[in-house]
C-alpha positions as CSV (number, residue, x, y, z in Angstrom):
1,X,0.0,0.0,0.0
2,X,1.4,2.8,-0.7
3,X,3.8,2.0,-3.0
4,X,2.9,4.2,-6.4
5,X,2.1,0.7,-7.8
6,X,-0.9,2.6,-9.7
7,X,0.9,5.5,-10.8
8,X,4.0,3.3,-12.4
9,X,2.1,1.6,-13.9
10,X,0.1,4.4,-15.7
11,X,3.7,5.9,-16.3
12,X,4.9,2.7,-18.4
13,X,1.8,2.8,-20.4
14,X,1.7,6.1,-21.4
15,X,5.7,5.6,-22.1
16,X,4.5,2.6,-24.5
17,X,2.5,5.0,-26.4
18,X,3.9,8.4,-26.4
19,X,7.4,7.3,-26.4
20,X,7.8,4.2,-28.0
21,X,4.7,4.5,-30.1
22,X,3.2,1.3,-29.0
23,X,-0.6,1.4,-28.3
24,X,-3.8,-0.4,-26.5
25,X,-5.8,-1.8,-26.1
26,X,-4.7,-2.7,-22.4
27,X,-6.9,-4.4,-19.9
28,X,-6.8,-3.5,-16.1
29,X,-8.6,-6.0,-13.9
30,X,-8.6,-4.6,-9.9
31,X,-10.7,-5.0,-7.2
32,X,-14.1,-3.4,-7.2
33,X,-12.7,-1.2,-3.6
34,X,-10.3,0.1,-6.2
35,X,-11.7,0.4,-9.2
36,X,-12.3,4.3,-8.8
37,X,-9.3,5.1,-7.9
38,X,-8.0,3.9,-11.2
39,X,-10.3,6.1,-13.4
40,X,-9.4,8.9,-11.1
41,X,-5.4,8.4,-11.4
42,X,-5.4,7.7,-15.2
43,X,-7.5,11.2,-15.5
44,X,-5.6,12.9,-13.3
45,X,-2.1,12.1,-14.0
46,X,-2.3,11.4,-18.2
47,X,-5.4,12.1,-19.6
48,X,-4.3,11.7,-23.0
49,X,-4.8,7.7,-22.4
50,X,-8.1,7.2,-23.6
51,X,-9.9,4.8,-20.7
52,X,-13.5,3.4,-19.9
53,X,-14.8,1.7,-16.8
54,X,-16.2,-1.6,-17.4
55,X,-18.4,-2.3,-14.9
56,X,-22.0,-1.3,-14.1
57,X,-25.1,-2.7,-11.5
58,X,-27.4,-2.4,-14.2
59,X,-27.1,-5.1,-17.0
60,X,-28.3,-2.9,-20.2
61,X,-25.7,-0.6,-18.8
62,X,-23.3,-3.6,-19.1
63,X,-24.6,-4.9,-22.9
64,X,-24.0,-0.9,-23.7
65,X,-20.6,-1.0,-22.6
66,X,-19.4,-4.3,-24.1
67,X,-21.2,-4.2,-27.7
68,X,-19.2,-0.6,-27.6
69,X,-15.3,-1.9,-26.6
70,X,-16.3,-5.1,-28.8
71,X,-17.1,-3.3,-31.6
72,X,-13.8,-1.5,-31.4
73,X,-11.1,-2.3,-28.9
74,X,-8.7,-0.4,-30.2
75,X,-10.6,2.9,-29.5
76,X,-9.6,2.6,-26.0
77,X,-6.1,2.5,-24.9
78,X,-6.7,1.3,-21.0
79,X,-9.9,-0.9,-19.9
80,X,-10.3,-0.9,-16.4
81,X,-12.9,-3.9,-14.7
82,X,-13.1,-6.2,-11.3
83,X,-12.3,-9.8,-10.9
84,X,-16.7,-10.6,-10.7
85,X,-16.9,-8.9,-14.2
86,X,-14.0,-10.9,-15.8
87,X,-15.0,-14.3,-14.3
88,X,-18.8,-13.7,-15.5
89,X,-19.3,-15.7,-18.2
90,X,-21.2,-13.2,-20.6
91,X,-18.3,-10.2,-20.2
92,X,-15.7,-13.2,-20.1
93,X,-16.7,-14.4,-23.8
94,X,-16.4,-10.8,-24.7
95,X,-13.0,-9.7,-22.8
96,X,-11.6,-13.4,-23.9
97,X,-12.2,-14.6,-26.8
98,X,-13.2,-11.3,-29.0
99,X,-10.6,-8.7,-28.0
100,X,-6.3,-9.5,-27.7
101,X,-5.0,-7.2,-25.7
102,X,-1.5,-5.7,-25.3
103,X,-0.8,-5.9,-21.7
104,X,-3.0,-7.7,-18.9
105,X,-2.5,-6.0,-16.2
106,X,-4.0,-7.5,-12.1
107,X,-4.0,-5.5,-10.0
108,X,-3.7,-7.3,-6.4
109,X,-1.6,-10.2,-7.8
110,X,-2.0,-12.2,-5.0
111,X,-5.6,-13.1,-5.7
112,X,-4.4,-15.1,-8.1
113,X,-2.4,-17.8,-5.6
114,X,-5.4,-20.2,-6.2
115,X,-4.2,-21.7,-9.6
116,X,-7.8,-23.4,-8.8
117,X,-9.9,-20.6,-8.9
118,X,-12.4,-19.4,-10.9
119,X,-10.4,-15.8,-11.0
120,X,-7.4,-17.5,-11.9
121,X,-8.5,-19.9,-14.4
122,X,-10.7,-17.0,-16.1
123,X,-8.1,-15.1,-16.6
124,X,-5.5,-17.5,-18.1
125,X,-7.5,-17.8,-20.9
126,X,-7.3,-14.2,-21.8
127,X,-5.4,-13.3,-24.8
128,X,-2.6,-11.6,-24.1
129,X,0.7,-10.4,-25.6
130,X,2.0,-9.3,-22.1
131,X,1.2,-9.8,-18.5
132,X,1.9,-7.6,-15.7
133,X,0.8,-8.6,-11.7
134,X,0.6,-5.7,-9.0
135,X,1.0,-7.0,-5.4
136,X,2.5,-5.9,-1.9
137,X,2.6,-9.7,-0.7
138,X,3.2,-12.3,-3.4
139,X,4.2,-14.5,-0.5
140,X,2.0,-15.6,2.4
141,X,2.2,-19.7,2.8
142,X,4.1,-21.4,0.4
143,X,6.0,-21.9,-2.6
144,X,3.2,-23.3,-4.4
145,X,1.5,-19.7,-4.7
146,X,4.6,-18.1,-5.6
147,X,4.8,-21.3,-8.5
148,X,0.9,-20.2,-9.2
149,X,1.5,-16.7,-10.2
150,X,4.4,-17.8,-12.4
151,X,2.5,-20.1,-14.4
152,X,0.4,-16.7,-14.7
153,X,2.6,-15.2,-16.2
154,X,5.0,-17.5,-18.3
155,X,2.8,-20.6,-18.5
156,X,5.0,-22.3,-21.0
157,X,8.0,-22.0,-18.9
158,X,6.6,-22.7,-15.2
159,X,4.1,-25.9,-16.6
160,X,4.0,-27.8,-12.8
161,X,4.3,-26.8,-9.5
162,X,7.0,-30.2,-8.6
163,X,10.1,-28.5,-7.8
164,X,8.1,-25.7,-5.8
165,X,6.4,-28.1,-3.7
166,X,8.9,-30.2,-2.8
167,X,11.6,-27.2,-2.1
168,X,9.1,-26.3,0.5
169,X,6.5,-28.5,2.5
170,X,5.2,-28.5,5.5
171,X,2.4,-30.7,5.1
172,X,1.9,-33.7,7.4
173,X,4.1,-35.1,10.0
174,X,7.5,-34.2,8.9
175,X,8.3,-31.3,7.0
176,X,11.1,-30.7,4.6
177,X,12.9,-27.5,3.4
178,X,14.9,-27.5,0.9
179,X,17.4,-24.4,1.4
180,X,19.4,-24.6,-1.8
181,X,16.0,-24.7,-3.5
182,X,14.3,-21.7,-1.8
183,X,18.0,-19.6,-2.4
184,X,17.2,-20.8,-6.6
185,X,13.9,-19.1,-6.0
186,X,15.4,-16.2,-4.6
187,X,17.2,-15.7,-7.1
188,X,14.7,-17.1,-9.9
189,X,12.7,-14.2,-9.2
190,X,15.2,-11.2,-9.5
191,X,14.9,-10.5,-12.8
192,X,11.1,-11.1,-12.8
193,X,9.9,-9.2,-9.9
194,X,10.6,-5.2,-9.5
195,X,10.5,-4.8,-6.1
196,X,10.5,-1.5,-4.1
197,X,10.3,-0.9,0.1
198,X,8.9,1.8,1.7
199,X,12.2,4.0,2.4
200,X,12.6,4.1,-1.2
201,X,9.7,5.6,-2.4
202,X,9.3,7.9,1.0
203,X,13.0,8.6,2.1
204,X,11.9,10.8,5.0
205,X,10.8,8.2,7.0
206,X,12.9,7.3,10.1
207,X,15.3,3.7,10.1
208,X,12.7,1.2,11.7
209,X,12.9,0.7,15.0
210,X,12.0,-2.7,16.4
211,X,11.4,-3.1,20.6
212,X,10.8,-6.4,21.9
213,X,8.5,-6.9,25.1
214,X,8.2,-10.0,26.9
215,X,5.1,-10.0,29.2
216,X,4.5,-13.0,31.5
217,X,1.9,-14.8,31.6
218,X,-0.8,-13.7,34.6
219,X,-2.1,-15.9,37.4
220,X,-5.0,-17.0,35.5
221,X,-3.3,-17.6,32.7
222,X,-0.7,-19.8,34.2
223,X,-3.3,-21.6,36.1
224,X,-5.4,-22.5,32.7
225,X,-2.0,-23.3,30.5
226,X,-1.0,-25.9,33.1
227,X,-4.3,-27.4,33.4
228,X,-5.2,-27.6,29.4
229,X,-1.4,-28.9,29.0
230,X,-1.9,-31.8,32.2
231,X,-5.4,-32.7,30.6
232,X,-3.9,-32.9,26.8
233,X,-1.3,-35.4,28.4
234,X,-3.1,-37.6,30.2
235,X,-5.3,-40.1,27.6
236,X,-9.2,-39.9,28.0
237,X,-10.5,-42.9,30.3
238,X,-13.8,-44.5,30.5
239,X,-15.2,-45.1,34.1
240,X,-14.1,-48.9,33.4
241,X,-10.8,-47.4,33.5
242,X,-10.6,-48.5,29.8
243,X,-9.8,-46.0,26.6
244,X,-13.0,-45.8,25.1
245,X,-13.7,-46.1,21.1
246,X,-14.6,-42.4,20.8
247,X,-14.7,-39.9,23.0
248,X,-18.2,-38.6,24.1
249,X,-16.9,-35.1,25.4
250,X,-14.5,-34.6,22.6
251,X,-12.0,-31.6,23.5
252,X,-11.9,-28.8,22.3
253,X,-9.1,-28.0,19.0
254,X,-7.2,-25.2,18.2
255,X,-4.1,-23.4,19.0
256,X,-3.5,-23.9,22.9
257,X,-3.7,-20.3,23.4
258,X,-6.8,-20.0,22.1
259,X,-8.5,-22.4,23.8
260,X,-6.6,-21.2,26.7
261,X,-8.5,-17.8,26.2
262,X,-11.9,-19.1,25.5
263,X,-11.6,-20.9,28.7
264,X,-10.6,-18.5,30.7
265,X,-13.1,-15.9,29.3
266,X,-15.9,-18.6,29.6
267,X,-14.4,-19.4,33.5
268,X,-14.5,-14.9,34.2
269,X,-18.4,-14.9,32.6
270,X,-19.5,-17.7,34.9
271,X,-18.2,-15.2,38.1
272,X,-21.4,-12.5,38.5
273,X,-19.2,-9.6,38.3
274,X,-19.7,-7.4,41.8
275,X,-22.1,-4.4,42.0
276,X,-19.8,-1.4,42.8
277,X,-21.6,0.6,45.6
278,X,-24.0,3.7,44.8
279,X,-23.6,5.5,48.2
280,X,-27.0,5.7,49.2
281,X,-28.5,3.0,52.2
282,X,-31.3,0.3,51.5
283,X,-34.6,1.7,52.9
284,X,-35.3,-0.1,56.8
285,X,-38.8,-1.1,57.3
Protein backbone atom coordinates (compact mmCIF):
# COMPACT_ATOMS: atom_id res chain seq x y z
CA UNK A 1 0.00 0.00 0.00
CA UNK A 2 1.43 2.76 -0.74
CA UNK A 3 3.82 2.01 -2.98
CA UNK A 4 2.90 4.21 -6.37
CA UNK A 5 2.08 0.67 -7.83
CA UNK A 6 -0.94 2.59 -9.73
CA UNK A 7 0.94 5.46 -10.81
CA UNK A 8 3.97 3.33 -12.39
CA UNK A 9 2.14 1.65 -13.87
CA UNK A 10 0.08 4.42 -15.70
CA UNK A 11 3.69 5.89 -16.33
CA UNK A 12 4.93 2.68 -18.36
CA UNK A 13 1.78 2.81 -20.42
CA UNK A 14 1.74 6.14 -21.43
CA UNK A 15 5.72 5.63 -22.13
CA UNK A 16 4.54 2.58 -24.51
CA UNK A 17 2.50 5.04 -26.41
CA UNK A 18 3.86 8.45 -26.43
CA UNK A 19 7.42 7.32 -26.45
CA UNK A 20 7.77 4.18 -28.01
CA UNK A 21 4.74 4.52 -30.06
CA UNK A 22 3.25 1.29 -28.96
CA UNK A 23 -0.57 1.38 -28.27
CA UNK A 24 -3.80 -0.42 -26.52
CA UNK A 25 -5.80 -1.80 -26.07
CA UNK A 26 -4.67 -2.72 -22.41
CA UNK A 27 -6.90 -4.41 -19.87
CA UNK A 28 -6.84 -3.52 -16.07
CA UNK A 29 -8.56 -5.98 -13.86
CA UNK A 30 -8.57 -4.59 -9.87
CA UNK A 31 -10.74 -5.03 -7.17
CA UNK A 32 -14.05 -3.40 -7.21
CA UNK A 33 -12.70 -1.20 -3.64
CA UNK A 34 -10.29 0.11 -6.20
CA UNK A 35 -11.67 0.42 -9.16
CA UNK A 36 -12.35 4.28 -8.75
CA UNK A 37 -9.29 5.10 -7.91
CA UNK A 38 -7.96 3.91 -11.19
CA UNK A 39 -10.32 6.12 -13.45
CA UNK A 40 -9.39 8.94 -11.11
CA UNK A 41 -5.38 8.37 -11.39
CA UNK A 42 -5.43 7.73 -15.24
CA UNK A 43 -7.50 11.21 -15.52
CA UNK A 44 -5.60 12.92 -13.30
CA UNK A 45 -2.07 12.06 -14.01
CA UNK A 46 -2.27 11.36 -18.15
CA UNK A 47 -5.39 12.15 -19.64
CA UNK A 48 -4.32 11.69 -22.97
CA UNK A 49 -4.76 7.66 -22.45
CA UNK A 50 -8.12 7.21 -23.64
CA UNK A 51 -9.87 4.84 -20.73
CA UNK A 52 -13.52 3.39 -19.94
CA UNK A 53 -14.80 1.66 -16.85
CA UNK A 54 -16.16 -1.55 -17.43
CA UNK A 55 -18.37 -2.27 -14.86
CA UNK A 56 -22.00 -1.28 -14.07
CA UNK A 57 -25.07 -2.71 -11.51
CA UNK A 58 -27.40 -2.37 -14.19
CA UNK A 59 -27.07 -5.10 -16.97
CA UNK A 60 -28.27 -2.90 -20.21
CA UNK A 61 -25.66 -0.63 -18.85
CA UNK A 62 -23.32 -3.59 -19.14
CA UNK A 63 -24.55 -4.86 -22.88
CA UNK A 64 -23.98 -0.92 -23.74
CA UNK A 65 -20.64 -0.95 -22.56
CA UNK A 66 -19.40 -4.35 -24.06
CA UNK A 67 -21.15 -4.18 -27.67
CA UNK A 68 -19.22 -0.56 -27.59
CA UNK A 69 -15.26 -1.94 -26.64
CA UNK A 70 -16.27 -5.10 -28.78
CA UNK A 71 -17.09 -3.30 -31.62
CA UNK A 72 -13.82 -1.54 -31.45
CA UNK A 73 -11.14 -2.30 -28.95
CA UNK A 74 -8.68 -0.40 -30.25
CA UNK A 75 -10.56 2.94 -29.46
CA UNK A 76 -9.63 2.61 -26.05
CA UNK A 77 -6.08 2.54 -24.89
CA UNK A 78 -6.71 1.28 -21.00
CA UNK A 79 -9.93 -0.92 -19.92
CA UNK A 80 -10.34 -0.90 -16.36
CA UNK A 81 -12.85 -3.90 -14.66
CA UNK A 82 -13.05 -6.17 -11.29
CA UNK A 83 -12.30 -9.80 -10.88
CA UNK A 84 -16.69 -10.61 -10.70
CA UNK A 85 -16.89 -8.91 -14.25
CA UNK A 86 -13.97 -10.88 -15.81
CA UNK A 87 -14.97 -14.31 -14.27
CA UNK A 88 -18.78 -13.69 -15.46
CA UNK A 89 -19.32 -15.70 -18.17
CA UNK A 90 -21.22 -13.17 -20.55
CA UNK A 91 -18.34 -10.25 -20.20
CA UNK A 92 -15.67 -13.18 -20.13
CA UNK A 93 -16.69 -14.45 -23.81
CA UNK A 94 -16.38 -10.84 -24.68
CA UNK A 95 -13.04 -9.75 -22.84
CA UNK A 96 -11.57 -13.44 -23.93
CA UNK A 97 -12.23 -14.56 -26.84
CA UNK A 98 -13.17 -11.26 -29.00
CA UNK A 99 -10.63 -8.69 -28.02
CA UNK A 100 -6.31 -9.48 -27.74
CA UNK A 101 -4.98 -7.20 -25.67
CA UNK A 102 -1.47 -5.73 -25.26
CA UNK A 103 -0.79 -5.85 -21.72
CA UNK A 104 -3.03 -7.69 -18.89
CA UNK A 105 -2.53 -6.03 -16.20
CA UNK A 106 -4.05 -7.51 -12.15
CA UNK A 107 -4.02 -5.49 -10.05
CA UNK A 108 -3.73 -7.29 -6.42
CA UNK A 109 -1.58 -10.18 -7.81
CA UNK A 110 -2.03 -12.19 -4.98
CA UNK A 111 -5.63 -13.10 -5.70
CA UNK A 112 -4.45 -15.12 -8.15
CA UNK A 113 -2.44 -17.76 -5.57
CA UNK A 114 -5.41 -20.17 -6.18
CA UNK A 115 -4.22 -21.70 -9.56
CA UNK A 116 -7.76 -23.41 -8.78
CA UNK A 117 -9.91 -20.57 -8.88
CA UNK A 118 -12.42 -19.38 -10.87
CA UNK A 119 -10.40 -15.82 -10.97
CA UNK A 120 -7.38 -17.53 -11.86
CA UNK A 121 -8.55 -19.93 -14.40
CA UNK A 122 -10.75 -16.98 -16.08
CA UNK A 123 -8.09 -15.10 -16.64
CA UNK A 124 -5.46 -17.50 -18.14
CA UNK A 125 -7.46 -17.76 -20.93
CA UNK A 126 -7.33 -14.22 -21.83
CA UNK A 127 -5.38 -13.26 -24.84
CA UNK A 128 -2.60 -11.59 -24.10
CA UNK A 129 0.73 -10.43 -25.63
CA UNK A 130 2.05 -9.27 -22.06
CA UNK A 131 1.18 -9.80 -18.46
CA UNK A 132 1.94 -7.58 -15.71
CA UNK A 133 0.82 -8.55 -11.70
CA UNK A 134 0.63 -5.68 -8.99
CA UNK A 135 1.00 -6.97 -5.37
CA UNK A 136 2.46 -5.94 -1.95
CA UNK A 137 2.58 -9.72 -0.75
CA UNK A 138 3.22 -12.27 -3.43
CA UNK A 139 4.17 -14.49 -0.49
CA UNK A 140 1.99 -15.56 2.35
CA UNK A 141 2.21 -19.67 2.75
CA UNK A 142 4.09 -21.41 0.42
CA UNK A 143 5.97 -21.88 -2.55
CA UNK A 144 3.19 -23.31 -4.39
CA UNK A 145 1.46 -19.70 -4.68
CA UNK A 146 4.61 -18.07 -5.64
CA UNK A 147 4.77 -21.25 -8.55
CA UNK A 148 0.87 -20.16 -9.19
CA UNK A 149 1.51 -16.70 -10.20
CA UNK A 150 4.41 -17.85 -12.40
CA UNK A 151 2.46 -20.09 -14.38
CA UNK A 152 0.42 -16.71 -14.72
CA UNK A 153 2.62 -15.17 -16.17
CA UNK A 154 4.96 -17.51 -18.33
CA UNK A 155 2.85 -20.65 -18.50
CA UNK A 156 5.01 -22.28 -21.02
CA UNK A 157 7.97 -22.02 -18.86
CA UNK A 158 6.59 -22.69 -15.24
CA UNK A 159 4.05 -25.88 -16.56
CA UNK A 160 3.96 -27.77 -12.83
CA UNK A 161 4.34 -26.78 -9.48
CA UNK A 162 7.00 -30.18 -8.58
CA UNK A 163 10.09 -28.51 -7.78
CA UNK A 164 8.10 -25.68 -5.81
CA UNK A 165 6.37 -28.08 -3.74
CA UNK A 166 8.87 -30.22 -2.83
CA UNK A 167 11.64 -27.18 -2.14
CA UNK A 168 9.14 -26.27 0.51
CA UNK A 169 6.55 -28.46 2.47
CA UNK A 170 5.23 -28.48 5.47
CA UNK A 171 2.40 -30.74 5.14
CA UNK A 172 1.91 -33.71 7.39
CA UNK A 173 4.09 -35.05 10.03
CA UNK A 174 7.47 -34.25 8.91
CA UNK A 175 8.29 -31.31 6.96
CA UNK A 176 11.07 -30.65 4.57
CA UNK A 177 12.93 -27.45 3.36
CA UNK A 178 14.87 -27.51 0.86
CA UNK A 179 17.44 -24.44 1.40
CA UNK A 180 19.44 -24.64 -1.83
CA UNK A 181 16.05 -24.74 -3.53
CA UNK A 182 14.35 -21.75 -1.84
CA UNK A 183 17.95 -19.64 -2.39
CA UNK A 184 17.24 -20.80 -6.57
CA UNK A 185 13.90 -19.13 -6.01
CA UNK A 186 15.41 -16.23 -4.58
CA UNK A 187 17.18 -15.74 -7.09
CA UNK A 188 14.69 -17.10 -9.85
CA UNK A 189 12.74 -14.18 -9.16
CA UNK A 190 15.19 -11.19 -9.47
CA UNK A 191 14.91 -10.51 -12.82
CA UNK A 192 11.08 -11.06 -12.81
CA UNK A 193 9.87 -9.18 -9.89
CA UNK A 194 10.57 -5.18 -9.46
CA UNK A 195 10.52 -4.80 -6.12
CA UNK A 196 10.48 -1.51 -4.08
CA UNK A 197 10.26 -0.86 0.14
CA UNK A 198 8.90 1.84 1.66
CA UNK A 199 12.22 4.04 2.37
CA UNK A 200 12.57 4.14 -1.19
CA UNK A 201 9.73 5.56 -2.37
CA UNK A 202 9.30 7.86 0.99
CA UNK A 203 12.95 8.55 2.09
CA UNK A 204 11.88 10.81 4.97
CA UNK A 205 10.77 8.17 7.04
CA UNK A 206 12.92 7.32 10.08
CA UNK A 207 15.26 3.71 10.09
CA UNK A 208 12.66 1.24 11.71
CA UNK A 209 12.87 0.68 15.04
CA UNK A 210 11.95 -2.75 16.40
CA UNK A 211 11.41 -3.06 20.62
CA UNK A 212 10.82 -6.37 21.85
CA UNK A 213 8.51 -6.94 25.11
CA UNK A 214 8.24 -9.98 26.89
CA UNK A 215 5.09 -10.04 29.18
CA UNK A 216 4.52 -13.00 31.49
CA UNK A 217 1.93 -14.83 31.65
CA UNK A 218 -0.80 -13.70 34.62
CA UNK A 219 -2.10 -15.93 37.44
CA UNK A 220 -5.04 -16.97 35.53
CA UNK A 221 -3.31 -17.56 32.74
CA UNK A 222 -0.68 -19.83 34.22
CA UNK A 223 -3.30 -21.64 36.10
CA UNK A 224 -5.40 -22.47 32.72
CA UNK A 225 -2.00 -23.35 30.49
CA UNK A 226 -1.03 -25.88 33.06
CA UNK A 227 -4.28 -27.39 33.38
CA UNK A 228 -5.21 -27.62 29.41
CA UNK A 229 -1.36 -28.91 29.04
CA UNK A 230 -1.86 -31.84 32.20
CA UNK A 231 -5.42 -32.67 30.60
CA UNK A 232 -3.87 -32.90 26.78
CA UNK A 233 -1.27 -35.41 28.44
CA UNK A 234 -3.13 -37.56 30.18
CA UNK A 235 -5.29 -40.09 27.63
CA UNK A 236 -9.22 -39.90 27.99
CA UNK A 237 -10.48 -42.86 30.28
CA UNK A 238 -13.78 -44.52 30.55
CA UNK A 239 -15.24 -45.10 34.07
CA UNK A 240 -14.15 -48.88 33.43
CA UNK A 241 -10.78 -47.37 33.47
CA UNK A 242 -10.62 -48.51 29.80
CA UNK A 243 -9.80 -46.05 26.56
CA UNK A 244 -13.02 -45.79 25.06
CA UNK A 245 -13.70 -46.07 21.06
CA UNK A 246 -14.64 -42.44 20.84
CA UNK A 247 -14.67 -39.88 23.04
CA UNK A 248 -18.25 -38.64 24.11
CA UNK A 249 -16.91 -35.09 25.35
CA UNK A 250 -14.52 -34.63 22.60
CA UNK A 251 -12.00 -31.63 23.50
CA UNK A 252 -11.86 -28.77 22.35
CA UNK A 253 -9.15 -28.05 18.98
CA UNK A 254 -7.21 -25.16 18.20
CA UNK A 255 -4.12 -23.44 19.03
CA UNK A 256 -3.46 -23.91 22.88
CA UNK A 257 -3.68 -20.34 23.39
CA UNK A 258 -6.81 -20.03 22.06
CA UNK A 259 -8.48 -22.38 23.76
CA UNK A 260 -6.59 -21.16 26.71
CA UNK A 261 -8.45 -17.83 26.18
CA UNK A 262 -11.89 -19.10 25.45
CA UNK A 263 -11.61 -20.88 28.67
CA UNK A 264 -10.65 -18.52 30.71
CA UNK A 265 -13.07 -15.90 29.31
CA UNK A 266 -15.88 -18.59 29.62
CA UNK A 267 -14.37 -19.45 33.52
CA UNK A 268 -14.54 -14.92 34.20
CA UNK A 269 -18.40 -14.86 32.63
CA UNK A 270 -19.54 -17.71 34.87
CA UNK A 271 -18.18 -15.24 38.09
CA UNK A 272 -21.37 -12.51 38.46
CA UNK A 273 -19.19 -9.63 38.34
CA UNK A 274 -19.67 -7.36 41.78
CA UNK A 275 -22.07 -4.44 42.01
CA UNK A 276 -19.85 -1.43 42.80
CA UNK A 277 -21.62 0.62 45.57
CA UNK A 278 -23.96 3.68 44.82
CA UNK A 279 -23.64 5.47 48.23
CA UNK A 280 -27.03 5.71 49.22
CA UNK A 281 -28.46 3.03 52.16
CA UNK A 282 -31.29 0.32 51.49
CA UNK A 283 -34.61 1.72 52.92
CA UNK A 284 -35.33 -0.11 56.80
CA UNK A 285 -38.85 -1.11 57.28
Amino acid sequence: MGLGKTLQTIAFLAHLKFDLGVGGPHLVVAPLSVLSSWMTELKRFCPGLASVKLHSSDPEERKRLMATISANPEAYDVVVTTFEMAKSPNVHTQLASRAWWRYLIVDEGHALKNDASQVSQALRSFHAAHKLLLTGTPLQNNLHELWALLHFLYEQEFPTSTAFDSAFNLNGKVGSVDNERLAAASRLLQPLMLRRTKGEVEKKLPPKLETTIHCPLSEMQLFWYKRLLLRESAPPRGRSGRTPAADPNPRPRGPPRRRCCATSSRSTRSTPPARAPTGRSSPAY
